[in-house]
FIPA-737174 format. One record per atom (N, C-alpha, C): x, y negated, z negated; residue in one letter; residue number from 1; atom name. Coordinates in Angstrom, 3 decimals. Atoms other than C-alpha are relative to their C-alpha. Last residue first. Example, Ala and Ser with C-alpha at 12.3 -4.5 7.8 and 13.67 -1.06 7.14 Angstrom:
<rs>
u  v  w  papa  tiza  ronu
-0.820  1.190  0.060  S  2  N
13.670  1.060  -7.140  S  2  CA
-0.770  -1.090  -0.730  S  2  C
0.890  1.190  0.000  A  1  N
12.300  4.500  -7.800  A  1  CA
0.900  -1.200  0.000  A  1  C
</rs>
This chain:
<rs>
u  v  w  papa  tiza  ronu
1.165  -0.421  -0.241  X  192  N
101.791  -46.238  203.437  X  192  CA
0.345  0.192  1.499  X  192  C
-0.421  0.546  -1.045  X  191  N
105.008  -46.468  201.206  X  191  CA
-1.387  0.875  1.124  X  191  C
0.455  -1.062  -1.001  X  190  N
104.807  -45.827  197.655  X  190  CA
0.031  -0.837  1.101  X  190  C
1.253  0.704  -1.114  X  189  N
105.533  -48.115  194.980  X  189  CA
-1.094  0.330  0.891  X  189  C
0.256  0.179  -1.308  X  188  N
106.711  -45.444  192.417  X  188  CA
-0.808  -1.028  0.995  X  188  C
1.423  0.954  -0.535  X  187  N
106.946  -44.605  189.022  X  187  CA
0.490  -0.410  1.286  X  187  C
1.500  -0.589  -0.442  X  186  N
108.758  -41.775  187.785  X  186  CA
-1.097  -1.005  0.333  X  186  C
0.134  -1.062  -0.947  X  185  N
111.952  -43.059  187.143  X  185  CA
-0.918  0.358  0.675  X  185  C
0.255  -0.210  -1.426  X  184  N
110.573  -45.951  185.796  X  184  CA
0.834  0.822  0.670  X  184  C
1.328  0.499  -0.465  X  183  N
109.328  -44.635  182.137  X  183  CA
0.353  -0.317  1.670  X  183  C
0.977  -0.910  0.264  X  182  N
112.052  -42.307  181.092  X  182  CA
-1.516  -0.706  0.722  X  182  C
-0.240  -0.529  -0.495  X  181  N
115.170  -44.518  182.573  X  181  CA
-1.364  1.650  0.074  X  181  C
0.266  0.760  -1.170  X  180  N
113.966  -47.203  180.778  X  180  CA
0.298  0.735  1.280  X  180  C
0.821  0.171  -0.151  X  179  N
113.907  -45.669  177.655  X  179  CA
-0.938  -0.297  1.272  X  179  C
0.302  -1.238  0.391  X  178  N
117.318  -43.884  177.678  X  178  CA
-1.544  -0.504  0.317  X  178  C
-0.053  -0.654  -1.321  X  177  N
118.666  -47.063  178.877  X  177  CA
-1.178  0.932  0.175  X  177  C
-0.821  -0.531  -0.444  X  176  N
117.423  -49.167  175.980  X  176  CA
-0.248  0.537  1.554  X  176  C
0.160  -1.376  0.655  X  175  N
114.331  -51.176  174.982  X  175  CA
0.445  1.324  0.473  X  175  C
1.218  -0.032  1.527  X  174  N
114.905  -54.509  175.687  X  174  CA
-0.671  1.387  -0.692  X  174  C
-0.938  1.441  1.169  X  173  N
118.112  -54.823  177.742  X  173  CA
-1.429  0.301  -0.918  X  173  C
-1.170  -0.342  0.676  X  172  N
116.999  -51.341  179.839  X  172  CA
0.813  -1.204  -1.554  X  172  C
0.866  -0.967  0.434  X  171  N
113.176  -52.936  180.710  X  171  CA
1.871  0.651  -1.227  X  171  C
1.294  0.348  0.689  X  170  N
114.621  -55.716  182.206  X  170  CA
0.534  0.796  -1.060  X  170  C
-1.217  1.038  0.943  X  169  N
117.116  -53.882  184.193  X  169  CA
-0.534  -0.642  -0.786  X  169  C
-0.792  -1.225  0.651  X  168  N
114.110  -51.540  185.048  X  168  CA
0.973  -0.542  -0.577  X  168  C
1.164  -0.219  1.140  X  167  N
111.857  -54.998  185.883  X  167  CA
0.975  1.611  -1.236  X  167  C
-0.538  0.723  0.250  X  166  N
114.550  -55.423  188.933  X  166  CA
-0.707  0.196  -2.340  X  166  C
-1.549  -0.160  0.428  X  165  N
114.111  -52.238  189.829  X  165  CA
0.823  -0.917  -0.388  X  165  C
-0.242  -0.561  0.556  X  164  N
110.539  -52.796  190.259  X  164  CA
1.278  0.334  -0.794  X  164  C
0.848  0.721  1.907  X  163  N
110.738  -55.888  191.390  X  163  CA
0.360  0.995  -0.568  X  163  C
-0.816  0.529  0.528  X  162  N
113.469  -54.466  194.386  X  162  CA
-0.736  -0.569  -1.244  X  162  C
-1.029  -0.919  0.435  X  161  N
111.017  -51.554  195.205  X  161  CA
0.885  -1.096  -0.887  X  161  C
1.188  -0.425  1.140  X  160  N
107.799  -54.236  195.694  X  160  CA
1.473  0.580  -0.953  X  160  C
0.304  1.480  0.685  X  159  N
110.101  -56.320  198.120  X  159  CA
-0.480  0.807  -1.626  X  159  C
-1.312  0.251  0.215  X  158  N
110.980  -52.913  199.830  X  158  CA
0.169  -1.415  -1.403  X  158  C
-0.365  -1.165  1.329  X  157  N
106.849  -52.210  199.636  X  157  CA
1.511  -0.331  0.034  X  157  C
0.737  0.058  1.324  X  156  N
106.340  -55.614  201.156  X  156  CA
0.184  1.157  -0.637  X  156  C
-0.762  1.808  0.592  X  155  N
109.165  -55.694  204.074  X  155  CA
-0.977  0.171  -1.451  X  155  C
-1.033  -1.286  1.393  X  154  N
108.438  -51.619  205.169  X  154  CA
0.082  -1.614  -0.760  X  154  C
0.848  -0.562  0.968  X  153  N
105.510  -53.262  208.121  X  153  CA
0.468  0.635  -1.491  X  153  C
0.973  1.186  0.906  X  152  N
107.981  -55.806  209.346  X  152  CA
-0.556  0.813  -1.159  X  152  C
1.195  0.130  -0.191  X  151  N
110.747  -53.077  209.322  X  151  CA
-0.861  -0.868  -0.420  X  151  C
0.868  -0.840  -0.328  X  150  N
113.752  -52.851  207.122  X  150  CA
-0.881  -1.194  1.021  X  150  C
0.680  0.878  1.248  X  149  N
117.158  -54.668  208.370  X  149  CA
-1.989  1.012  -0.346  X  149  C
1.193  0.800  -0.610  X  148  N
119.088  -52.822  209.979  X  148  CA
-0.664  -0.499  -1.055  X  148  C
-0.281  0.767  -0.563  X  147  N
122.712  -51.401  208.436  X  147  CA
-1.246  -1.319  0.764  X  147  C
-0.370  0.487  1.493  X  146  N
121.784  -48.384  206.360  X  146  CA
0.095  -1.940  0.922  X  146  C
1.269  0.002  0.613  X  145  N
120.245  -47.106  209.474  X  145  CA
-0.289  -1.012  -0.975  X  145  C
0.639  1.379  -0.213  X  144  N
123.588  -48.234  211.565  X  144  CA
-1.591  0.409  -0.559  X  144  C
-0.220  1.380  0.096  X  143  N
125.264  -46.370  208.860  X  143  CA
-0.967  -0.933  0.995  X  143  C
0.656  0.613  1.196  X  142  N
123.132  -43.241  209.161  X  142  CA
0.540  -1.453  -0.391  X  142  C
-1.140  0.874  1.127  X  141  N
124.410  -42.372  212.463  X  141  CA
-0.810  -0.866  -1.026  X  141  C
-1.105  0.685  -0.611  X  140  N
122.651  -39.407  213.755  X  140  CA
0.815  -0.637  -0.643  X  140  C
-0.532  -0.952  -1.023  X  139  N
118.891  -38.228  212.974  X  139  CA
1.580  -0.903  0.389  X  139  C
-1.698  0.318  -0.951  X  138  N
117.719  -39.429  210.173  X  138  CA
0.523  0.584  0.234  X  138  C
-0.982  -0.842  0.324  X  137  N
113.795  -38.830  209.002  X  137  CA
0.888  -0.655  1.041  X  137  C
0.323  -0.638  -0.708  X  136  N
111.725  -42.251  208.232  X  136  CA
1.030  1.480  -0.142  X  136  C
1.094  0.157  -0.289  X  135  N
111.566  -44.441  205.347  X  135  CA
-0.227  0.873  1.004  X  135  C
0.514  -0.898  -1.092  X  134  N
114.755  -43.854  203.193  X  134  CA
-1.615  -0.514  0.475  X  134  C
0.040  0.927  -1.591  X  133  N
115.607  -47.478  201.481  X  133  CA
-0.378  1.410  0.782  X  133  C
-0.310  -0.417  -0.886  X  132  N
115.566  -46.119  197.516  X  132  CA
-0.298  -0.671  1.545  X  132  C
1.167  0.058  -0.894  X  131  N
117.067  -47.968  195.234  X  131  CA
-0.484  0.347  0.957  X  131  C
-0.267  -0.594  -1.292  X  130  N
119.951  -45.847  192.948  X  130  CA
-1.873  -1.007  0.561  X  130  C
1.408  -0.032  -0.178  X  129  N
120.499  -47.564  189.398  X  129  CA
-0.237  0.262  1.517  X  129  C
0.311  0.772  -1.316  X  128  N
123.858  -46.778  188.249  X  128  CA
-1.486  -0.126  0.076  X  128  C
1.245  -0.657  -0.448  X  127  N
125.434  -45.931  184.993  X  127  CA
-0.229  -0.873  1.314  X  127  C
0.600  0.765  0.159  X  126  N
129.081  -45.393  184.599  X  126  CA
-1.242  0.253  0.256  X  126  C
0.804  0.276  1.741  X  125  N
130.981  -42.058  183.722  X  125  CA
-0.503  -1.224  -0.003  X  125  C
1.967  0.502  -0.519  X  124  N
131.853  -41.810  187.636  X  124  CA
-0.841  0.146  -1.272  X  124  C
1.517  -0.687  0.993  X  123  N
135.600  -42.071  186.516  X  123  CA
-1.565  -0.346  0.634  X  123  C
0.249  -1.855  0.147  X  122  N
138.825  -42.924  187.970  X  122  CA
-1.049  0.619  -0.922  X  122  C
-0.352  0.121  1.664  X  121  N
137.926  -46.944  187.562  X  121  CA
0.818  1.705  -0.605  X  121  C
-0.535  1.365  0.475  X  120  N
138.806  -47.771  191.515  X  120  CA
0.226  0.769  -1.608  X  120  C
-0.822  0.185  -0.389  X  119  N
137.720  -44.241  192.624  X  119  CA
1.498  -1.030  -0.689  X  119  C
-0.037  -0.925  0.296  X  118  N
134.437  -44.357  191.126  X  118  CA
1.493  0.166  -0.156  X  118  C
-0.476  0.348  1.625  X  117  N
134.402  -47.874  192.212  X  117  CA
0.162  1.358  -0.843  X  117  C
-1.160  0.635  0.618  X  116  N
134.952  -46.448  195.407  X  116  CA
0.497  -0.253  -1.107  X  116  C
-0.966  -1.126  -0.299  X  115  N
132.546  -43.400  195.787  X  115  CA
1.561  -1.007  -0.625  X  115  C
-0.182  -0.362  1.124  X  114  N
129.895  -45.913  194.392  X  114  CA
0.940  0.822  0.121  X  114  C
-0.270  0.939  1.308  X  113  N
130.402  -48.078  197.051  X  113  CA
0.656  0.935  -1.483  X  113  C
-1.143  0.494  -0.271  X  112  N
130.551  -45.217  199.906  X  112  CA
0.158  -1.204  -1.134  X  112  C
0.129  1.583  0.020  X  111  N
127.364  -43.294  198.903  X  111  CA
1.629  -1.147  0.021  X  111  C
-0.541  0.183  -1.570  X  110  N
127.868  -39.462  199.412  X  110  CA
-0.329  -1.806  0.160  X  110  C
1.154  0.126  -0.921  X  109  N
126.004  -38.916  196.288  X  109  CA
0.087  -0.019  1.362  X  109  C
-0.062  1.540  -1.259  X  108  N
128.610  -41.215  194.481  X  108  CA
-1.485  1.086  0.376  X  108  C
-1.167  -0.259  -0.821  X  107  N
128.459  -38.217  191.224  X  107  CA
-0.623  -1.282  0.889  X  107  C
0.126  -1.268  -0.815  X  106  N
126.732  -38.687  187.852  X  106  CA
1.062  -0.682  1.005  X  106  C
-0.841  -0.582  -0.740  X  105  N
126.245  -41.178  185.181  X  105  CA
0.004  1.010  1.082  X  105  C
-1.356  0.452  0.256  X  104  N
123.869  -43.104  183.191  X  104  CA
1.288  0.475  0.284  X  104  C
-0.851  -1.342  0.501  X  103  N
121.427  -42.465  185.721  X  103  CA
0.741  -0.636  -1.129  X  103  C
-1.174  0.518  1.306  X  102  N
118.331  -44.732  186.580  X  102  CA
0.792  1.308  -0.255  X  102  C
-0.639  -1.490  0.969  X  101  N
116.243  -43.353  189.868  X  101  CA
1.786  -0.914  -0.442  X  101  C
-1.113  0.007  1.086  X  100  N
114.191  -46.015  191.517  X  100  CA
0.018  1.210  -0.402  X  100  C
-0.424  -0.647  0.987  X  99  N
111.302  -44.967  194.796  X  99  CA
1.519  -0.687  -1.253  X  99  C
0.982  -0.053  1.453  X  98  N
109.691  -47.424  196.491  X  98  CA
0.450  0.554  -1.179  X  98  C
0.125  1.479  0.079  X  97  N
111.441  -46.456  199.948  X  97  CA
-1.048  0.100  -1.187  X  97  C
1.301  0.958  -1.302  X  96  N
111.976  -42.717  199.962  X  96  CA
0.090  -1.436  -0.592  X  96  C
1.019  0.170  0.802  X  95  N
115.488  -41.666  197.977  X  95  CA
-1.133  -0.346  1.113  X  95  C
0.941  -0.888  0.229  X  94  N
118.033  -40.218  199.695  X  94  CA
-1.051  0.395  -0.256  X  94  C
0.831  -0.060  -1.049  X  93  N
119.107  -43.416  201.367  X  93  CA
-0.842  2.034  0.109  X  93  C
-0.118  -1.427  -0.429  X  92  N
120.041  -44.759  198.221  X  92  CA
-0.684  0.840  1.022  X  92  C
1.110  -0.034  -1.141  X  91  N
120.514  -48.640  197.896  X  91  CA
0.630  1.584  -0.224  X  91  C
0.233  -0.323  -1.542  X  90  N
122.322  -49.743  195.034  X  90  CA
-0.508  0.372  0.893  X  90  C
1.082  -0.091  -0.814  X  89  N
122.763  -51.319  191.684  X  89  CA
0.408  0.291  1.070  X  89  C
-0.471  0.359  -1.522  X  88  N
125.985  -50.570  189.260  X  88  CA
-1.375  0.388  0.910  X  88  C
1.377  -0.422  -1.101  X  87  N
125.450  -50.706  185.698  X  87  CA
0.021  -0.426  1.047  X  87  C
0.447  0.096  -1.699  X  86  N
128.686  -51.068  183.595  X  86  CA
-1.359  0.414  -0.294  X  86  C
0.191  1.863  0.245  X  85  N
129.145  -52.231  179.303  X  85  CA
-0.378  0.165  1.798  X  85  C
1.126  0.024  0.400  X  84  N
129.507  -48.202  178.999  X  84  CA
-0.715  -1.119  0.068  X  84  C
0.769  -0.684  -1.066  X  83  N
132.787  -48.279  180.919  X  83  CA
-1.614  0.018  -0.225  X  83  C
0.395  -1.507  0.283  X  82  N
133.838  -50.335  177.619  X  82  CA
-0.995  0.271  1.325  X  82  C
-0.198  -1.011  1.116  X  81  N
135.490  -53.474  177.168  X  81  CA
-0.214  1.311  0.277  X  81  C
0.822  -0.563  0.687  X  80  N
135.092  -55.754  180.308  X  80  CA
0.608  1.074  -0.637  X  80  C
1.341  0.581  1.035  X  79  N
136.492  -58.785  180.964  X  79  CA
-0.826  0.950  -0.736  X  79  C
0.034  1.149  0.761  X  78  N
139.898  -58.699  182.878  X  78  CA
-1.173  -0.263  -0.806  X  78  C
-1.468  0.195  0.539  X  77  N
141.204  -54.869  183.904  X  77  CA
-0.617  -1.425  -0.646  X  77  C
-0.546  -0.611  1.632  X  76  N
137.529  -53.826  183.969  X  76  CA
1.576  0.102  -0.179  X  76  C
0.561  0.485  1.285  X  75  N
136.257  -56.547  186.121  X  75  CA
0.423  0.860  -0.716  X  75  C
-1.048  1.099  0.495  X  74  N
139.512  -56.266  188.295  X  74  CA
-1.234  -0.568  -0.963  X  74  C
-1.690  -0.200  0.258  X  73  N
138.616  -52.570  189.052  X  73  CA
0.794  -1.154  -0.768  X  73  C
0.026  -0.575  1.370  X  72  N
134.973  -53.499  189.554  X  72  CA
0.978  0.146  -0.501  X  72  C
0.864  0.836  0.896  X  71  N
135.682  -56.025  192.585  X  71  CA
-0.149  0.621  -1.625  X  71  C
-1.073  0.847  0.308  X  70  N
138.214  -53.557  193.868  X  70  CA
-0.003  -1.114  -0.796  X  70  C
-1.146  -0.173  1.550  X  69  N
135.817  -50.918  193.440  X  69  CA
1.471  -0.590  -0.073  X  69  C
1.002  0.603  0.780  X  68  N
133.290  -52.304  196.187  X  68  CA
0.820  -0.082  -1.120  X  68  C
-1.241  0.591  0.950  X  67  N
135.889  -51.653  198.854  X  67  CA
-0.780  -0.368  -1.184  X  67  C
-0.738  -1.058  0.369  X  66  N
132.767  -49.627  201.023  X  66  CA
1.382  -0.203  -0.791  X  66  C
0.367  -1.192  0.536  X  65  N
130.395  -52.179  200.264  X  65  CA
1.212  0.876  -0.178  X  65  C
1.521  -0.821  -0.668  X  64  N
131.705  -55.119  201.086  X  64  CA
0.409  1.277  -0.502  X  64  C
-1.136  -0.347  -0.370  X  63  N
134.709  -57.233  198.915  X  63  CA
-0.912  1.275  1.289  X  63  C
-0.199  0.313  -1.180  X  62  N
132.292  -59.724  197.832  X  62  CA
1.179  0.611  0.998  X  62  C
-1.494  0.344  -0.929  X  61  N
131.195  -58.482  195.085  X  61  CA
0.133  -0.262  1.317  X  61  C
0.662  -0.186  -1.453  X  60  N
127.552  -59.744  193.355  X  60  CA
1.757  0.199  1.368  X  60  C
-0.709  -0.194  -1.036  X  59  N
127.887  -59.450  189.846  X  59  CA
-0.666  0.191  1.218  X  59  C
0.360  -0.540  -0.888  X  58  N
125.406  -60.742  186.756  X  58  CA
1.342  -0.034  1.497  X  58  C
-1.002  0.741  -1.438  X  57  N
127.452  -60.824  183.787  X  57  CA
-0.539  0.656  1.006  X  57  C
-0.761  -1.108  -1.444  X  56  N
125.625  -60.269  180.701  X  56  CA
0.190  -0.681  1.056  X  56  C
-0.577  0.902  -1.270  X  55  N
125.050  -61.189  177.122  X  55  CA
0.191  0.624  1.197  X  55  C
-1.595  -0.885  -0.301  X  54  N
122.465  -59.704  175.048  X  54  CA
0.338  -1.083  1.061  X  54  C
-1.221  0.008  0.710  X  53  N
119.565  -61.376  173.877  X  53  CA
0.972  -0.048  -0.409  X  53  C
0.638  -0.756  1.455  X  52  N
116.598  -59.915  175.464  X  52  CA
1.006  -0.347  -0.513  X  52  C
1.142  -0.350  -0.585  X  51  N
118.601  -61.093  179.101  X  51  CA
-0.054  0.970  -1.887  X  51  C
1.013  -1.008  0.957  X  50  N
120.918  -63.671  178.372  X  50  CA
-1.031  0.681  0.549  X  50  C
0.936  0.411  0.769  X  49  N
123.792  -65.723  180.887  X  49  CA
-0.401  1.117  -1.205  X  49  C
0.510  -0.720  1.267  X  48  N
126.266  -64.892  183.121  X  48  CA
-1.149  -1.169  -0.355  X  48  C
0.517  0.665  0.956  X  47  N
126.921  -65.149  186.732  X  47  CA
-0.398  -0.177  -1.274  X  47  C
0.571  -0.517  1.059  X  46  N
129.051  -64.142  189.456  X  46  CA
-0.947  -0.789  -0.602  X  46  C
0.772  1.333  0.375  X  45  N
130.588  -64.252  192.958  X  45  CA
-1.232  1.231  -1.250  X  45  C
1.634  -0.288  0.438  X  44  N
132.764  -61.321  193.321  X  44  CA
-0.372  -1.575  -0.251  X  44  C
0.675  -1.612  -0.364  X  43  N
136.376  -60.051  194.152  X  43  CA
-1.576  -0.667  0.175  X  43  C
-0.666  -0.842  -1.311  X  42  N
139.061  -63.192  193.863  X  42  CA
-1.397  1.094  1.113  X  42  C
-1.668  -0.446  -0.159  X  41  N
136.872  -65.196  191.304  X  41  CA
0.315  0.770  1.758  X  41  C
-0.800  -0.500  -0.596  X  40  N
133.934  -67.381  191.283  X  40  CA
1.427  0.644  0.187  X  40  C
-1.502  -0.212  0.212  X  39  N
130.966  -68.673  189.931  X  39  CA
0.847  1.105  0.721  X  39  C
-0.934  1.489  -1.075  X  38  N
127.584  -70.090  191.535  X  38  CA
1.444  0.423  -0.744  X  38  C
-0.661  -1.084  -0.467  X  37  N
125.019  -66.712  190.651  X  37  CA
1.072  -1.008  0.562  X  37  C
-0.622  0.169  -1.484  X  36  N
122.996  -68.689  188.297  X  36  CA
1.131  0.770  0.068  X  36  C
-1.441  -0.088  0.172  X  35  N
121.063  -67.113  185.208  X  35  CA
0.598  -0.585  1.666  X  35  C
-0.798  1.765  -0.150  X  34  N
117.800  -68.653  184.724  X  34  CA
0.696  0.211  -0.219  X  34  C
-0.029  -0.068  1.145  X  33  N
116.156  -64.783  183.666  X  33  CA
1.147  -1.325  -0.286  X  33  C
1.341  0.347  1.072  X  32  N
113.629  -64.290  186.680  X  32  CA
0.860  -0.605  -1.338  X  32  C
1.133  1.266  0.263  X  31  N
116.028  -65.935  188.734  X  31  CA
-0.948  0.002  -0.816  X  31  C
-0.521  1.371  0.116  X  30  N
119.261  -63.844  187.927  X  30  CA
-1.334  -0.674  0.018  X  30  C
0.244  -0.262  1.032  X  29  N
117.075  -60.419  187.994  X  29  CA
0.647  -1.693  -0.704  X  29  C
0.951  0.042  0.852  X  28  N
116.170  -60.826  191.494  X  28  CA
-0.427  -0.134  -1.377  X  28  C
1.010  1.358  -0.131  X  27  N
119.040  -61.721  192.564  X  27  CA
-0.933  -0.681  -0.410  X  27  C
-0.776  0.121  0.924  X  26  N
120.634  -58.203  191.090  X  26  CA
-0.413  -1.908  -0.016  X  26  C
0.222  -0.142  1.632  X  25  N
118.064  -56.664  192.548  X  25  CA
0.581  -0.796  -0.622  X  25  C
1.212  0.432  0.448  X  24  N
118.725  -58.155  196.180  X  24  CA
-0.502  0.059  -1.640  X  24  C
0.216  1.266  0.063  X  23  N
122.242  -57.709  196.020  X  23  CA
-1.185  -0.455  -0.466  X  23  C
-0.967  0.090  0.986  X  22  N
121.766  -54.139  195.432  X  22  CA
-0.043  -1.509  -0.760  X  22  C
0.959  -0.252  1.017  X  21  N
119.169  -53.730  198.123  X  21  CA
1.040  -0.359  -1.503  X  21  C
0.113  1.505  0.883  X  20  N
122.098  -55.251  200.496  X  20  CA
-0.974  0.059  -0.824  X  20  C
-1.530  -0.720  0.736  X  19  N
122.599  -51.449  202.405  X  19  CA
0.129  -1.473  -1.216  X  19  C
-0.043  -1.274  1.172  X  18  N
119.357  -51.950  203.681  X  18  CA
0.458  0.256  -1.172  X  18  C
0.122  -1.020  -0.442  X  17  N
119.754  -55.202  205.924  X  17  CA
-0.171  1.277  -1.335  X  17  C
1.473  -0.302  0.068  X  16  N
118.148  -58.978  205.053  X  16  CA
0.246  2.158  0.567  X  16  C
0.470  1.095  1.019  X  15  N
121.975  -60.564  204.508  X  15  CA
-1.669  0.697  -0.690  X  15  C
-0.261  -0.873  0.846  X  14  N
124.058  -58.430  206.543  X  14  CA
-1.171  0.183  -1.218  X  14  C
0.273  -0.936  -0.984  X  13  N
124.628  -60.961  209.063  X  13  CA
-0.944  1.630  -0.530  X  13  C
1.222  0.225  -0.534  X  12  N
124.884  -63.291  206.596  X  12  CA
-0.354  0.393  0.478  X  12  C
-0.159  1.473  -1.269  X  11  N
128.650  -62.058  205.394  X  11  CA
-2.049  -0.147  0.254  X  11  C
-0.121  1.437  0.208  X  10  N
128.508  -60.537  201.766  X  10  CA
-0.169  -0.509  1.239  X  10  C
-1.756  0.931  -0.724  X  9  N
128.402  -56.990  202.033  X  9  CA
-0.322  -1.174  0.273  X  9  C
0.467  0.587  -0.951  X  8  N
125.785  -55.038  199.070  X  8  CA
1.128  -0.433  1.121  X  8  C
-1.000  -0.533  -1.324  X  7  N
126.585  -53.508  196.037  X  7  CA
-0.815  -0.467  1.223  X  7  C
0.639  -0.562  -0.814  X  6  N
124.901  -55.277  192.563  X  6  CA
0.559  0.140  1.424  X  6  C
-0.606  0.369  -0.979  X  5  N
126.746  -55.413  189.293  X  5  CA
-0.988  0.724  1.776  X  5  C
0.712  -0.793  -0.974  X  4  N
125.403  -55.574  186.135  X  4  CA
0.380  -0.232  1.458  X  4  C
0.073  0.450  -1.419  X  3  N
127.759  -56.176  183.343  X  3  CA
-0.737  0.562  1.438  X  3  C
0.254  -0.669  -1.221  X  2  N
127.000  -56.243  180.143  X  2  CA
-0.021  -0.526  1.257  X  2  C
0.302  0.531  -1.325  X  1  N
128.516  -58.035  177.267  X  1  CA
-0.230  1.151  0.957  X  1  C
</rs>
């Protein structure tokens, strides 16, 4: 079983902003593959089903972003086997808009989710999928960046970013990480 888990903060307010690219992917990947997102524990609204096969548990925690690894913490005390069974979606504001970058491990990045669950499991030996949301240069407070919602004119390449990265989860269940991490890395929406 795999579990894909996408970082975002749950109230409505929240709903259409940056920092909820996570969510979005992970939305995205539920409808193309008729998995519903209607179950429920303490941390996370979930869902399983099949993607190529395999089983997996789409996540969506509800503990916001920066507690993210309280949600992960109590999926790997109750369901999941092996750190290797994670993939954690998120918004990276290093990245330009359009851009994915698959890891199967590394550091948060300065990213407050992944800093937690990091935290939560003591280990950043999971993989993540980083989406990127940069569009202009930032000057100041990057939370309320992370925090707005994009731009009319950013709405179709952001849209474009979350297929893509939805297509990379995809892409990983049917012909590994390693594969999927070689082909969309390097591809790009672009942002005009």
């Amino acid at each position: 079983m795999k579990f894909i888990v996408g970082l975002g903060n749950p109230d409505p307010e929240y709903r259409s902003t940056k920092h909820n690219v996570g969510f979005e992917v992970v939305k995205a990947v539920a409808k193309a593959n008729g998995i519903r997102l209607n179950k429920k524990n303490n941390f996370s609204v979930y869902g399983k089903g099949e993607i190529a096969g395999e089983d997996v548990t789409l996540v969506l925690p509800q503990t916001y972003m920066n507690h993210s690894g309280n949600a992960v913490a109590e999926l790997a005390e109750t369901a999941m086997k092996e750190i290797s069974d994670l993939v954690v979606v998120c918004d990276d504001i290093a990245l330009t808009l359009g851009k994915i970058r698959m890891r199967k491990a590394g550091s948060s990045g300065g990213h407050k989710g992944l800093e937690s669950i990091a935290h939560a499991l003591k280990t950043d030996n999971f993989a993540r999928l980083r989406v990127g949301i940069a569009t202009d240069i930032h000057k100041g407070d990057i939370t309320r960046y992370v925090l707005s919602p994009f731009k009319r004119s950013q709405r179709r390449h952001a849209a474009h970013a979350v297929e893509l990265a939805a297509d990379c989860i995809e892409s990983m269940f049917r012909n590994g990480i390693d594969k999927a991490m070689s082909v969309f890395n390097k591809r790009n929406v672009g942002v005009s």
